[in-house]
C-alpha positions as a Markdown table, in Angstrom:
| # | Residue | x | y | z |
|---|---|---|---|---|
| 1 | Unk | 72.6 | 103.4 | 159.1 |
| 2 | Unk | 75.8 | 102.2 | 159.1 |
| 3 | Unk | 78.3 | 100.1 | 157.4 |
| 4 | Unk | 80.8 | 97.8 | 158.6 |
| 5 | Unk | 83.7 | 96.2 | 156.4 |
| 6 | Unk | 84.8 | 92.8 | 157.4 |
| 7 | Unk | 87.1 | 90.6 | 155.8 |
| 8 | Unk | 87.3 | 86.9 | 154.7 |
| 9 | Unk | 88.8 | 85.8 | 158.1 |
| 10 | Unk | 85.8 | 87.5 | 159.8 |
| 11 | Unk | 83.3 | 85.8 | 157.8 |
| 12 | Unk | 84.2 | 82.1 | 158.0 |
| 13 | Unk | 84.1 | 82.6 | 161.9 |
| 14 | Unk | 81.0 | 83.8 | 161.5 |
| 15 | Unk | 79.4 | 81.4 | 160.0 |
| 16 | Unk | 81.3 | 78.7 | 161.9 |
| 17 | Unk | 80.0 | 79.9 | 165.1 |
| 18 | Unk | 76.7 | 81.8 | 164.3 |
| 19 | Unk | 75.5 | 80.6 | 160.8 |
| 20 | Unk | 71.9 | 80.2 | 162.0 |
| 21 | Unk | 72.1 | 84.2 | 162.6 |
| 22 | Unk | 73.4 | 85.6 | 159.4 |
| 23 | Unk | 71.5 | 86.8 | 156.4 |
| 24 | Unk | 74.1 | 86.7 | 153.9 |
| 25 | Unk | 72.7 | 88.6 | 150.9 |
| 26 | Unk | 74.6 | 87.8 | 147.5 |
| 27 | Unk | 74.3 | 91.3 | 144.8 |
| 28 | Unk | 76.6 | 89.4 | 142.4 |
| 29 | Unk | 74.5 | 88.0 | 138.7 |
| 30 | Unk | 73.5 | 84.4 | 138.4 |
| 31 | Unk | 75.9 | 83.2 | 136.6 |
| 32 | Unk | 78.5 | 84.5 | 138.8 |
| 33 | Unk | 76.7 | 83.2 | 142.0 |
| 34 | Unk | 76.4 | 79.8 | 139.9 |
| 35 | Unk | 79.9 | 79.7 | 140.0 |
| 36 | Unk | 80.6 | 80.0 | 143.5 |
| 37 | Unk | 78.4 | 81.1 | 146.6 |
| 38 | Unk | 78.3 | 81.0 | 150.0 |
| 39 | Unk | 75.8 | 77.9 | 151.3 |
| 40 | Unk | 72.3 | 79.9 | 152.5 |
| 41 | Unk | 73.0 | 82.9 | 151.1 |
| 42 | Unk | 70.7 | 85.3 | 149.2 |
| 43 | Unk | 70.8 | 85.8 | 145.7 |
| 44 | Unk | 69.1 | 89.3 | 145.1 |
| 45 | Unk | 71.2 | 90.9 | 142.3 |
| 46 | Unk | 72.6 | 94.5 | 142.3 |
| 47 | Unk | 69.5 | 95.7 | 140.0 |
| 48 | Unk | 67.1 | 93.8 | 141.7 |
| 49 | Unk | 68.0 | 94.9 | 145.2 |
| 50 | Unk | 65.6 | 97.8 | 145.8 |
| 51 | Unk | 62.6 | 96.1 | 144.6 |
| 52 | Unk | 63.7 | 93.0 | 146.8 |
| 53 | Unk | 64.7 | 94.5 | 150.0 |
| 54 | Unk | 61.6 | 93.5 | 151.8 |
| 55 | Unk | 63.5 | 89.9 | 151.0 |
| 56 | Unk | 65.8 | 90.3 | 153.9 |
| 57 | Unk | 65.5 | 89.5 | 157.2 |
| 58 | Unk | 66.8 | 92.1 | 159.2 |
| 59 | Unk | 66.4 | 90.4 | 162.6 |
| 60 | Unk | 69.2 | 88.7 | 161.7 |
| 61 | Unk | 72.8 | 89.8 | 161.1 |
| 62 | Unk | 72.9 | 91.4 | 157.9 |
| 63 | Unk | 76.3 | 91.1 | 155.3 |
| 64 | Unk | 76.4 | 91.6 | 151.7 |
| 65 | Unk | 78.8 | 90.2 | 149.6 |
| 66 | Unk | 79.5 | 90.6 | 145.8 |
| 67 | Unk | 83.0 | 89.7 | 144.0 |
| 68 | Unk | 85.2 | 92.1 | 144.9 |
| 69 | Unk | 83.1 | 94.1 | 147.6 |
| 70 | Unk | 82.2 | 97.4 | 145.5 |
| 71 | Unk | 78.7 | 96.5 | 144.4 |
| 72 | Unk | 78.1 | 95.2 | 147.9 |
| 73 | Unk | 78.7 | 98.1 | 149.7 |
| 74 | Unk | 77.0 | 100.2 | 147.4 |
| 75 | Unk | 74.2 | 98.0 | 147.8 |
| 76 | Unk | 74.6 | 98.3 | 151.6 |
| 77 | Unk | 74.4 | 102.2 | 151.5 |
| 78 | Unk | 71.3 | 102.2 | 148.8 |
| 79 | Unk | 69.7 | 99.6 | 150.8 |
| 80 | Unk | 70.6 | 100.1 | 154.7 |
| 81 | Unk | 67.8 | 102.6 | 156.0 |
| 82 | Unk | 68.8 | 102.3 | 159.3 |
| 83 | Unk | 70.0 | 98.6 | 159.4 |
| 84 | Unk | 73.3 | 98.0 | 160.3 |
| 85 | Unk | 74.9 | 96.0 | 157.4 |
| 86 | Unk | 78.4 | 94.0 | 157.2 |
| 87 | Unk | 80.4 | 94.3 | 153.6 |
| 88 | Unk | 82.6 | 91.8 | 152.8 |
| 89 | Unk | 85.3 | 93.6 | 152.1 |
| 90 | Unk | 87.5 | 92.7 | 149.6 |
| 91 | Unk | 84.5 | 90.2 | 147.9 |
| 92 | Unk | 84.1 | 86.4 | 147.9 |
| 93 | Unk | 87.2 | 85.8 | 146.1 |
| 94 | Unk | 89.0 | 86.5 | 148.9 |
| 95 | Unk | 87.9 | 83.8 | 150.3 |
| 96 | Unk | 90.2 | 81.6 | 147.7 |
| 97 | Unk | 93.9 | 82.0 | 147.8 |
| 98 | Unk | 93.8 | 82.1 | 143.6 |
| 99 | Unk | 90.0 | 83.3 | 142.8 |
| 100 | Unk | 89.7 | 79.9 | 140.6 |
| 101 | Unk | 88.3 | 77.8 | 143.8 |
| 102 | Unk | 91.4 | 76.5 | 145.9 |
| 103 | Unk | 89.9 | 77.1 | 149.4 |
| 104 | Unk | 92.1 | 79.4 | 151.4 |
| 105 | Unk | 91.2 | 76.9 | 155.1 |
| 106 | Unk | 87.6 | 77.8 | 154.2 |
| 107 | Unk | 85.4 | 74.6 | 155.8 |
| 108 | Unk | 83.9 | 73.3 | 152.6 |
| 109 | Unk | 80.1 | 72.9 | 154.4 |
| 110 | Unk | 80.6 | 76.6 | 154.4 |
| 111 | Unk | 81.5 | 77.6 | 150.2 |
| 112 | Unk | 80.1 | 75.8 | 147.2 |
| 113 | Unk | 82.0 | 76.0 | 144.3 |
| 114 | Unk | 82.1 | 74.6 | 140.8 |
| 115 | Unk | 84.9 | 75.5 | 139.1 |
């Protein structure tokens, strides 16, 4: 298994150029996925995540995200068995240039946000 840390910048071309190929699982709570969440992505919550891990599709490229990228790489390490995972590093808000929605040249097909 291994884990692999990317950053904002990595994500958006990611899903600009290969979005049909991600599986973008989301460990944050509902209320915080509510808020703001990556379009197609997975909501399977931190304490939910070993129960639902036969939710993810593995033949696709795997990343977890969370808020500030600790509970997603945990996740990634309880989860992985063999799967190479992508953590967003630093979390979704790094996606925002002040963590309260202002899009930081994120295309906004890509991020929904309702701040």
């Amino acid at each position: 298994m291994s884990v692999i840390d990317i950053r904002a910048e990595e994500l958006r071309e990611m899903l600009k150029t290969k979005k049909d190929q991600l599986e973008i699982i989301d460990v944050r709570e509902q209320d915080e996925y509510d808020a703001v969440h990556i379009k197609g992505s997975k909501l399977i919550p931190m304490g939910e995540i070993q129960a639902r891990i036969g939710e993810v599709d593995w033949n696709k490229e795997v990343v977890f995200i969370c808020r500030s990228g600790s509970r997603s790489k945990m996740a990634a390490y309880i989860t992985g068995d063999g799967h190479e995972i992508k953590n967003l590093r630093y979390g979704i808000y790094e996606c925002f240039a002040d963590g309260k929605g202002k899009h930081l040249e994120v295309d906004s097909q890509l991020i929904e946000s309702y701040f």
